[in-house]
C-alpha positions, 0 to 999 in steps of 0.5 A: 135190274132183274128181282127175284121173288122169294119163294119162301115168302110167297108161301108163307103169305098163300098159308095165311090167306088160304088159313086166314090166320098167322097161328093156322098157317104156322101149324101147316109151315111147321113154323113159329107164328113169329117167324110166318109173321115175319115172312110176311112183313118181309114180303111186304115190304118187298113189294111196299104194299100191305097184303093183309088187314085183320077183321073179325074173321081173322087175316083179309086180303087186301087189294094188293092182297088179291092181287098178289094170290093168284100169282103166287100159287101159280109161281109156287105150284110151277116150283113145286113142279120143277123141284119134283122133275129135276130130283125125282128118279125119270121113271118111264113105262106103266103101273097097274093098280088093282082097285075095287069099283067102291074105292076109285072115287073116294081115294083115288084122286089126290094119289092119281093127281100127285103121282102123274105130277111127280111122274109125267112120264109113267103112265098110269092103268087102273084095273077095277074088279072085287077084291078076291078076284084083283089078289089072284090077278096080282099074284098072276102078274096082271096088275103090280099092287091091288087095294083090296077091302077085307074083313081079315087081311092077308098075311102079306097085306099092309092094312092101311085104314079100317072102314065101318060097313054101313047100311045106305038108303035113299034120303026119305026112303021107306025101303029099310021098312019093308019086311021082307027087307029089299036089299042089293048086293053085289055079284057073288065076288063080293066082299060085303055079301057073307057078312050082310047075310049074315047079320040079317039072319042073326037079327032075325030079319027076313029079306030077299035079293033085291038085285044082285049085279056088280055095277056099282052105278046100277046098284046106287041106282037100286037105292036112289029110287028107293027100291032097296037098301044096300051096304057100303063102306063110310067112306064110299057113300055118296052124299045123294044117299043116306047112312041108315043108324042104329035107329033104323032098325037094322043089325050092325055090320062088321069093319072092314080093312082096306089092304095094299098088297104088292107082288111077292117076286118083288114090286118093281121100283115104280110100283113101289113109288106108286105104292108110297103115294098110295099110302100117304092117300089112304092113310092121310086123306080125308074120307067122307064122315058117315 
């Protein structure tokens, strides 16, 4: 006779072994630690094994435990996929996102994976240029949303998070010592340029142009070797480099907003889509602590 696994209860077993508590996985089900604890003797009683064992750690897998996880998130992962297929709308086609170089790495992923899941058919271009030049190509039609980093938004923009600008050096490097003050910049499109400069000369420090290129690669190259320094956002600095404080001696810089901006003739419902994914990464995802 045929049996069926309820869902349900593998959930809510996965949140206690992924959270290694009742309380923390009731938190995450938007449940009662009664009724995850329920769910759980349910589930065990189900299969006539027990899943769990406490230690001082908080809730352990057993052997049935272990044996069960993997399963279980693959089973959960494969309903997650059909409930998105069979409800979601069957869009088709491409949508463009305009996005800076600096943001790719540190928002992108988690939007991009969730989106192709929930939309396999569409298919996804990225066009990667400084912010100014990606609002001029949304408003000429070659892109059909663009983030964009801004010290004062736009009025059509949403801003979805605000960034600290922060000074980068290498880990031991000596570079934000030197007088004149080595320091990489961007090519003349970039955002973070103006607001730099500025803030030296307000500090009265004398600097010079290290380099000034708009391959992030090769500016992160400048800095790993202690030739330079250079500014960022926290969100976007590698962990290879280091986050020069107030202790460095180097003036404060300004905060930036990072905007979503759509077209103004009216996005199409796939960009829009895009766009709710978007926000749900920028706004809820998690960004790397300067």
């Amino acid at each position: 006779m045929a049996r069926n696994v309820d869902t349900s209860l593998l959930r809510a077993f996965v949140a206690v072994a992924e959270t290694s508590g009742m309380t923390s996985a009731a938190n995450i089900l938007s449940l009662t630690q009664a009724a995850v604890s329920q769910q759980i003797k349910r589930l065990e009683d189900s299969f006539g094994s027990q899943l769990f064992e406490r230690d001082r750690r908080g809730m352990k897998l057993t052997e049935a435990g272990e044996r069960l996880f993997g399963k279980a998130k693959r089973l959960l992962a494969l309903n997650d996929e059909i409930w998105a297929e069979m409800t979601s709308p069957l869009y088709e086609g491409e949508v463009r996102l305009g996005v800076p170089h600096d943001l790719v790495n540190a928002y992108l992923p988690p939007v991009l994976k969730s989106f192709a899941k929930a939309y396999p058919k569409v298919k996804i271009a990225l066009v990667c240029l400084p912010s100014v030049s990606l609002i001029d190509a949304l408003g000429a039609g070659e892109v059909d949303l663009a983030l964009a980093e801004e010290r004062v938004p736009g009025p059509d923009a949403e801003v979805l998070a605000i960034e600290r600008l922060v000074w980068v050096g290498a880990r031991g490097g000596e570079a934000h010592l030197k007088r004149p003050l080595p320091v990489s910049f961007g090519n003349e499109a970039c955002v973070f340029r103006a607001p730099i400069r500025d803030a030296l000369r307000e500090a009265g420090i004398e600097w010079w142009a290290m380099s000034e290129i708009g391959n992030l690669e090769a500016l992160n190259a400048t800095v790993h070797t202690d030739l330079a320094v250079m500014s960022m956002l926290a969100s976007t600095v590698p962990s290879s480099l280091k986050v020069l404080g107030p202790g460095s001696g180097l003036p404060p810089l300004p905060a930036f907003s990072i905007s979503l901006y759509l077209a103004k003739a009216g996005a199409t419902e796939i960009a829009q889509e895009f766009a709710n994914h978007v926000r749900a990464g920028v706004v809820g995802g998690t960004r790397q602590a300067a």
